[in-house]
C-alpha positions as CSV (number, residue, x, y, z in Angstrom):
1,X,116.0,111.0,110.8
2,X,114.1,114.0,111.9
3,X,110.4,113.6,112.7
4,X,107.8,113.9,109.9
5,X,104.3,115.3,110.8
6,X,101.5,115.3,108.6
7,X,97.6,115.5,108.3
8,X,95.5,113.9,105.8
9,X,92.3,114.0,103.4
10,X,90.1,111.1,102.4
11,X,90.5,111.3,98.3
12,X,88.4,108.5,97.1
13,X,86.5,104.7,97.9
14,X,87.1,103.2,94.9
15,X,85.5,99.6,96.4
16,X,87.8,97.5,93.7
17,X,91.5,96.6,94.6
18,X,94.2,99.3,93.3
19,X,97.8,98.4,91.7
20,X,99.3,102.7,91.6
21,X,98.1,105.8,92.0
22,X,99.9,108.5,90.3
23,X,99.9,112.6,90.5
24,X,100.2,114.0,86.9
25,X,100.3,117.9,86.7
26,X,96.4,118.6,88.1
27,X,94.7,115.0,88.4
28,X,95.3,111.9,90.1
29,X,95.5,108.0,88.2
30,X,94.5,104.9,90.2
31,X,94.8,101.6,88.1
32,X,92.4,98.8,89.2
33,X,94.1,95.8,88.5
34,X,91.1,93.2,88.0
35,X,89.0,95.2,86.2
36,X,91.9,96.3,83.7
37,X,90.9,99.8,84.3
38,X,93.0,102.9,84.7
39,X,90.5,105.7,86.6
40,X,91.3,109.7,87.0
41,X,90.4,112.1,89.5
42,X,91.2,115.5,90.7
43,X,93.2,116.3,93.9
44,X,89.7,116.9,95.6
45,X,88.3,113.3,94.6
46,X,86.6,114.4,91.5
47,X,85.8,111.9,88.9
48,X,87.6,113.1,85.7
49,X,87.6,110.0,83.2
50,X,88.3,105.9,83.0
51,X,90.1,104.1,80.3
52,X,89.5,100.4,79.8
53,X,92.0,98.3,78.8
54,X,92.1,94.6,77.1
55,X,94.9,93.1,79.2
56,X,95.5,94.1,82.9
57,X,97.1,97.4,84.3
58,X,99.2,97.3,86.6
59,X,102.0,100.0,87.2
60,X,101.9,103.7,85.2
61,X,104.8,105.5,84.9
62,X,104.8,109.1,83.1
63,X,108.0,108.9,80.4
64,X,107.4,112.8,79.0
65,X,105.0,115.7,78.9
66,X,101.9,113.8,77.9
67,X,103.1,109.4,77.4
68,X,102.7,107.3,79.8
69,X,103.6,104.0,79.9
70,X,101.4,101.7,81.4
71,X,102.7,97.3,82.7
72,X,100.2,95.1,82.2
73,X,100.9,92.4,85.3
74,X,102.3,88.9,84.8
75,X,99.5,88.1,81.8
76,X,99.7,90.7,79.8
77,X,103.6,90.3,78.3
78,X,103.1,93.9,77.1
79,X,103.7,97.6,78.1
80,X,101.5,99.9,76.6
81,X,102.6,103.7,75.4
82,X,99.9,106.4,75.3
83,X,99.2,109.5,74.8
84,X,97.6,111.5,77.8
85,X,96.2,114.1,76.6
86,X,94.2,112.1,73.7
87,X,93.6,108.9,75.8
88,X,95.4,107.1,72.5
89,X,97.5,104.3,72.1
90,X,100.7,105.2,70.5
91,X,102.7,101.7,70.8
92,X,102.1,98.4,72.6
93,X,105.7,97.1,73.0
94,X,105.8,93.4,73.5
95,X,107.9,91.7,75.8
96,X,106.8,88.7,76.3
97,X,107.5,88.3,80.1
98,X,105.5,89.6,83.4
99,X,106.1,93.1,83.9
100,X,104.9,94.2,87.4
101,X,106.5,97.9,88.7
102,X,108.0,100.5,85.9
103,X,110.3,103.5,86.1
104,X,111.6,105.9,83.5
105,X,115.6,106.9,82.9
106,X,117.3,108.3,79.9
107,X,115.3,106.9,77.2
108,X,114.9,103.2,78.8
109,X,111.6,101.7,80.9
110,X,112.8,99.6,84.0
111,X,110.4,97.1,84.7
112,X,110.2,94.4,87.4
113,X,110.0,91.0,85.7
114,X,109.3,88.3,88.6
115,X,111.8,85.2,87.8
116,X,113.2,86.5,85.0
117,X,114.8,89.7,87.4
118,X,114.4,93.6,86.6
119,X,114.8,94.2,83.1
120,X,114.9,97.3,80.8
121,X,113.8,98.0,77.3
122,X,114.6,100.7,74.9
123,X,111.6,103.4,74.6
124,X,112.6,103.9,70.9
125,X,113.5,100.8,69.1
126,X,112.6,98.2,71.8
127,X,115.8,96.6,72.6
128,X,115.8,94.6,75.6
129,X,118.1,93.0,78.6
130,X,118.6,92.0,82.1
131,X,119.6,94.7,84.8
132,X,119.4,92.2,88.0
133,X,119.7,88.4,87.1
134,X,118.4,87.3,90.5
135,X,114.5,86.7,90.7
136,X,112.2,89.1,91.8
137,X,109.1,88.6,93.8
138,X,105.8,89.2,91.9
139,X,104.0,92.2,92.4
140,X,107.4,94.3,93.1
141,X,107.7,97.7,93.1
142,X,110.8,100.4,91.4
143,X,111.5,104.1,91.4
144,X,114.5,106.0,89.5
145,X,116.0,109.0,91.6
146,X,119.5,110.5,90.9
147,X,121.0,107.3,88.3
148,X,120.1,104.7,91.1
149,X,117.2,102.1,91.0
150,X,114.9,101.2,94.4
151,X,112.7,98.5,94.3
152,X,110.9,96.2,96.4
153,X,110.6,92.5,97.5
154,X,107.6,91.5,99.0
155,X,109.2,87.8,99.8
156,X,112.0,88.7,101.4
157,X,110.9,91.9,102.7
158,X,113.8,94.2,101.6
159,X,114.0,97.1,99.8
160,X,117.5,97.4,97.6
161,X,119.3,100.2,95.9
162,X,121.3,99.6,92.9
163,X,123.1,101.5,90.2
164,X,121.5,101.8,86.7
165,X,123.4,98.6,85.4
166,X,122.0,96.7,88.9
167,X,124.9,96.8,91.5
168,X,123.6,96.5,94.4
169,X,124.3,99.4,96.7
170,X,122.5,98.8,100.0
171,X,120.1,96.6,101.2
172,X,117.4,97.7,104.0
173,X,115.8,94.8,106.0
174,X,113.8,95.7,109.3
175,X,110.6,93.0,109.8
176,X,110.0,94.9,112.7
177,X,108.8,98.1,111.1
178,X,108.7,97.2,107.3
179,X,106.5,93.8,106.1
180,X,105.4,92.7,102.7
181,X,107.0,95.9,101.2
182,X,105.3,97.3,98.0
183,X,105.1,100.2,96.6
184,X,107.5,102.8,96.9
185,X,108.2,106.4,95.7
186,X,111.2,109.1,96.6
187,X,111.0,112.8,97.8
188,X,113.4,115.3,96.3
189,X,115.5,115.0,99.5
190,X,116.1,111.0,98.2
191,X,114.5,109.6,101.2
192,X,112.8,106.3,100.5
193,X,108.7,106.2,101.6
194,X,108.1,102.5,100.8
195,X,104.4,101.0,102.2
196,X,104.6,97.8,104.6
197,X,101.1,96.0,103.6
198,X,101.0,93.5,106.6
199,X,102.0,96.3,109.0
200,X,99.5,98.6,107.4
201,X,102.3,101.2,107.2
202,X,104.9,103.7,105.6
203,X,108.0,103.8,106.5
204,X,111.0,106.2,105.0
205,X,114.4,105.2,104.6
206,X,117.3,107.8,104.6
207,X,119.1,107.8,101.0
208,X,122.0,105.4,102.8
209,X,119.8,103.0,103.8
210,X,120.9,102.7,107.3
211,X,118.1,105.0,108.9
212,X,114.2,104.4,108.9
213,X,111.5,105.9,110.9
214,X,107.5,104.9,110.8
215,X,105.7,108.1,109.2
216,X,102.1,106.7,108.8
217,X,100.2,103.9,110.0
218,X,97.0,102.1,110.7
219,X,95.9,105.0,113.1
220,X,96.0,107.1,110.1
221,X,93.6,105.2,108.3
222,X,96.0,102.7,106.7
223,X,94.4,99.2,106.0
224,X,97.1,97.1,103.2
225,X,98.3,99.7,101.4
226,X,99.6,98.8,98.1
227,X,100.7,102.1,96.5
228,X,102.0,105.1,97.3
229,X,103.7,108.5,95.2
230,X,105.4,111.1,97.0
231,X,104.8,114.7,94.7
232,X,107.6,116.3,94.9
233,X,106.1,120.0,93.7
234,X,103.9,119.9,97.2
235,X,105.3,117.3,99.7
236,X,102.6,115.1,99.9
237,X,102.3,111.6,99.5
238,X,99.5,110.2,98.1
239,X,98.6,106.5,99.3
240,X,96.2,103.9,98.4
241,X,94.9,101.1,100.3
242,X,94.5,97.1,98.9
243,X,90.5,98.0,99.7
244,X,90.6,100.9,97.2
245,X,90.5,103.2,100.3
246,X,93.1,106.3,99.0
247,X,94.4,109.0,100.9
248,X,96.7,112.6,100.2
249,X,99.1,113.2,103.4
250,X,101.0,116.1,103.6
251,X,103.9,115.6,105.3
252,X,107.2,117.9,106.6
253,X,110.0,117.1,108.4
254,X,110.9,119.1,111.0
C-alpha cells in the first residue's frame, strides 16, 4: 500500500462516551450512547442542534436525501426512521433483537445483531432475515461499498468481507497492528480504514484484504477510538475517541 499522510483539526470534547460520528452534506452527527442523544455540529465544531431519544442510539446510517435511520443498542429492539431535515420520526421499526452497527443497500438496512448474527430488514414493509448465522460480537461495526458487506469483531479481532447474502470473502486478522476493531468506514478507492481501540489506532486494509498499513495513531491524538467515517467528497476521515475527544484528518495517499 502506498503511504498516507495527513494533518488534523481538533472538532469537538464532547466529555460523554460516543457510539458514530457521521458527515451529512454540511454538518457533523455524534451519537452519545448513555445519554440516548444524537448531537450535530458543523465541520468547524459548531454546535448546530441535539435530539433526545427514549431508547439508546447507537449507530446512524443516512438511507436517502433527508432519513436516517438510527440502531438503538442491545435494549432498544428498535431502529428508528426520521426525517433530517424536520428532526421527525417517520417509523420506529421493531425488531425485537439487539441492533448495534447499520448500513444501507438497495432498499434493505443491514444491522449487526450480536448472537443472533447480521441481519437485514426490508425499509418498506419490514420483512426480516439472517445474512450471517454465526454470532457477532456486541458492539460490531458494518459498511456497504460496491454489493459487499465489511464489518467488525471486536472478540476475535477480525474484520470480514462478505457478499450481500453473507459469503464470506476474506478475512483480515493482524493483533499486531489491529485490536478490539470497531468502527469502520470505506474510501471510494474501497480501502478499509477500521479503528483498533486497544492500539489506539487506524489501520487501512486494501480492498483484497491481504495488505494493511497503520495511518493514524496515539501520536496523533488517538486515545480508544470508537468510530470513524471516511467522506468520500473530501478525503477526510473523521474519527472520534471512546472519551468523546473527535477529530477531522485529511489524509492522501501518495
Amino acid at each position: 500500500m502506498k503511504n498516507a499522510a495527513h494533518d488534523s483539526v481538533r472538532l469537538a470534547d464532547f466529555r460523554s462516551k460516543l457510539r458514530v460520528c457521521r458527515c451529512f452534506g454540511f454538518s457533523f452527527k455524534y451519537i452519545r450512547y448513555e445519554d440516548k442523544k444524537i448531537s450535530v455540529f458543523t465541520p468547524s465544531g459548531a454546535f448546530l442542534s441535539k435530539s433526545d431519544y427514549q431508547w439508546q442510539t447507537f449507530d446512524v446510517e443516512q438511507i436517502d436525501g433527508s432519513l436516517l435511520a438510527i440502531s438503538t443498542g442491545y435494549q432498544g429492539g428498535r431502529i428508528i426512521l426520521r426525517d433530517r431535515l424536520s428532526a421527525k420520526t417517520k417509523n420506529i421499526m421493531k425488531v425485537d433483537i439487539p441492533n448495534d452497527g447499520i448500513a444501507v443497500s438497495d432498499g434493505w438496512l443491514y444491522f449487526c445483531a450480536r448472537k443472533n448474527g447480521l441481519m437485514r430488514v426490508n425499509i418498506k414493509d419490514g420483512l426480516m432475515c439472517k445474512v450471517v448465522t454465526e454470532p457477532m460480537s456486541g458492539c460490531a461495526y458494518i459498511a456497504v461499498f460496491n454489493n459487499n458487506l465489511y464489518f467488525t469483531n471486536k472478540s476475535k479481532n477480525t474484520v470480514t468481507c462478505s457478499d450481500l447474502e453473507g459469503h464470506v470473502k476474506w478475512i483480515f486478522k493482524d493483533e499486531s497492528i489491529l485490536s478490539f476493531p470497531l468502527g469502520i468506514s470505506l474510501d471510494q478507492n474501497g480501502n478499509i480504514y477500521v479503528v483498533g481501540n486497544k492500539c489506539s489506532n487506524v489501520v487501512v486494509i486494501s480492498p483484497d484484504g491481504k495488505h494493511s498499513k497503520v495511518i493514524l495513531s496515539s501520536a496523533d491524538g488517538l486515545d480508544r477510538p470508537q468510530v470513524l467515517h471516511y467522506n468520500r467528497e473530501n478525503n477526510r476521515v473523521l474519527v472520534a475517541n471512546e472519551s468523546g475527544h473527535a477529530f477531522i484528518f485529511n489524509v492522501t495517499f501518495k
